[in-house]
N, C-alpha and C positions, 0 to 999 in steps of 0.2 A: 504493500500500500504506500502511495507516494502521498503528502501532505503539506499541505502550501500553508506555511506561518505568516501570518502578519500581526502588527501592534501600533499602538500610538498612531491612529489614523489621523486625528488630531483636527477632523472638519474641513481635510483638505482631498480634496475632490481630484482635482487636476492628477496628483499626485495616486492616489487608488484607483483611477482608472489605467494610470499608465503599469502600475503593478501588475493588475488584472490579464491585462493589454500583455506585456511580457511573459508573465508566469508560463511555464512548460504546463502539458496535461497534467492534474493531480487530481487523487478518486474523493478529493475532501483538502476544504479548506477551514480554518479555525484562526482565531484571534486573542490577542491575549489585551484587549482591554483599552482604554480611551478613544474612542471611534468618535467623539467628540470635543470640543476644548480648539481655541487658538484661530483655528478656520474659518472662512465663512460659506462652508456648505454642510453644517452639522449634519443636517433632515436628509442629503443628499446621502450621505455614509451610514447613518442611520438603516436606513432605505434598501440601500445595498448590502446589508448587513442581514438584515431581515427577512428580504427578499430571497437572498439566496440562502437561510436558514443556517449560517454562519455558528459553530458553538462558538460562543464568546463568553470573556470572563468581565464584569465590571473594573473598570479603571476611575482612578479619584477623582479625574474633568469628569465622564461618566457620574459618579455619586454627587459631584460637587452641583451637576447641573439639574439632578432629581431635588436633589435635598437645597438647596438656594444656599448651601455656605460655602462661599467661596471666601469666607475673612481671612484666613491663613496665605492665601495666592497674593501673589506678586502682581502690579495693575497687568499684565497682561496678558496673566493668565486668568485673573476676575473678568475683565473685559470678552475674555473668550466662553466664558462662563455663562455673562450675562447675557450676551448675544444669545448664544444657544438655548438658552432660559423661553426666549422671545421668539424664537426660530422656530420650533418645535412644538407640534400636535402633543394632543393626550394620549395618541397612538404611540407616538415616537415614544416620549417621555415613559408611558407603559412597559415598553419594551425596555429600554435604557435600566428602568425600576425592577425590573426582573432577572436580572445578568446577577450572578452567583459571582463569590469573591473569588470560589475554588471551582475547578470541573475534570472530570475525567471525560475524555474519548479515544475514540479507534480502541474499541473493546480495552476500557481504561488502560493502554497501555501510554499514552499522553495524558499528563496534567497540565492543566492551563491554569497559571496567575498572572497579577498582574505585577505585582511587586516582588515580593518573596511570599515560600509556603506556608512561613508563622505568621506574613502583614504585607497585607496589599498596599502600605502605603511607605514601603523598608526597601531602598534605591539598594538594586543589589547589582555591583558595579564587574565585569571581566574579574577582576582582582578577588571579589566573592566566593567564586563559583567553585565548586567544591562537589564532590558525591554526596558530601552530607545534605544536601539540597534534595538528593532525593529518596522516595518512600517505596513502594513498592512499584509504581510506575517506570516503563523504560524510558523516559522523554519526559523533563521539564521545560515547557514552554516558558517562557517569560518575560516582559514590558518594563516602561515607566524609566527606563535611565537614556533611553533612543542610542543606545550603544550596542551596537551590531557584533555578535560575541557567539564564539559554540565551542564545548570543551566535550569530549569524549570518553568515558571512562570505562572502568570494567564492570561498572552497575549502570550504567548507560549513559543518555546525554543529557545535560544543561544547554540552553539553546534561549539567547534573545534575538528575532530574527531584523531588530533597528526598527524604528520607526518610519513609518510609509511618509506618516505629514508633516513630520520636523525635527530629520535627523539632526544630531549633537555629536557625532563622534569626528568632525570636518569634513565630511564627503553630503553635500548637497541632494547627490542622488536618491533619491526613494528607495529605502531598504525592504527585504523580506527574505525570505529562507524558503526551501525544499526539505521536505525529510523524506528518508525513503527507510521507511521499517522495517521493509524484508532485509536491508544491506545494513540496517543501523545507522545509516548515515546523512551527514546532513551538508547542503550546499547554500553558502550564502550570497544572494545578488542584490545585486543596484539596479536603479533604470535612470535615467535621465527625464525628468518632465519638465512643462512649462512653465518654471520657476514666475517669471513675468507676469503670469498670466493670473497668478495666486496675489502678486503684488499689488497688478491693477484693482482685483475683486475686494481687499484688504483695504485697499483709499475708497474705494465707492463705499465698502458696507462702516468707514467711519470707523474701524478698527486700528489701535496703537500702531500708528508705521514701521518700530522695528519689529512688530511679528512678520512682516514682507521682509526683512532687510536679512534678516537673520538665516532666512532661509538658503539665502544665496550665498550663503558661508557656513552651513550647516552645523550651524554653532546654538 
């Protein structure tokens, strides 16, 4: 079974379609969490998410945007917040409200979080990553530091496949991952999308200008 990881969608549209768009065949795709926050096409990700019946795990822009506390975020990550607040059906929001912290799939041999396995909201960085991370699962999916990372062990993998909508690790491109669980193995890619094009939509919808600026230095 081949399986396409992605994380930290992040509302950016432009950006998951161009994943989409690239990814090789895979029999199942899964998410580990913030499919909203920062963008300005939340409903859009949302949409896609649901649409194609995606298992996903709730991420803290997620929780942040059910639950209206964004007090702890930096203004632009509240800004992304509140957008999304306002952007979003009861429908969407519904679904956003039902996303589990933890998930097993592919006959629980994947766990999906979105942070770490004791706290979704615990930045578990390359330098982390460890077998202790994992439980009886072959495959720790995991989000929330947009740092594109896979360690291999002999009790299996830890894997963040980057963030699709606003990688951090310096490479601008849109991140994601392949797993293939018959070989145990996992492959990490980029794509290149219309960085501009997120920019433009970012000044019209009145959103903080360095969430555009940042993007183009994937910082």
């Amino acid at each position: 079974m081949r399986v396409g990881l992605i994380s930290d969608i992040h509302g950016n549209r432009v950006a998951l379609e161009a994943v989409l768009a690239n990814m090789p065949d895979v029999d199942r795709l899964v998410c580990a969490g913030d499919v909203v926050g920062y963008n300005p096409w939340p409903a859009d990700c949302v949409d896609a998410m649901r649409e194609r019946g995606v298992p996903t795990v709730v991420g803290n822009h997620d929780a942040a945007v059910v639950s209206g506390t964004a007090f702890r975020f930096n203004e632009m990550a509240k800004a992304g917040v509140e957008y999304a607040r306002r952007e979003l059906d009861d429908e969407q929001l519904g679904w956003l409200e039902s996303l589990p912290e933890t998930r097993l799939t592919c006959d629980d041999r994947v766990k999906l979080v979105h942070g770490h396995p004791d706290d979704p909201d615990r930045y578990t960085y390359p330098a982390d990553f460890s077998p202790r991370l994992l439980d009886e699962e072959d495959v720790l999916v995991l989000g929330h530091t947009h740092v594109q990372h896979a360690e291999s062990y002999g009790e299996g993998i830890v894997v963040n496949p980057g963030s699709v909508g606003q990688p951090r690790d310096g490479d601008p491109k849109a991140a994601y991952a392949v797993l293939d669980l018959d070989a145990m193995d996992v492959d990490l890619h980029r794509v290149a999308y219309d960085v501009e094009a997120v920019q433009r939509k970012i000044r019209e919808e009145g959103l903080p200008e360095r969430l555009g600026t940042r993007l183009a230095r994937g910082k």
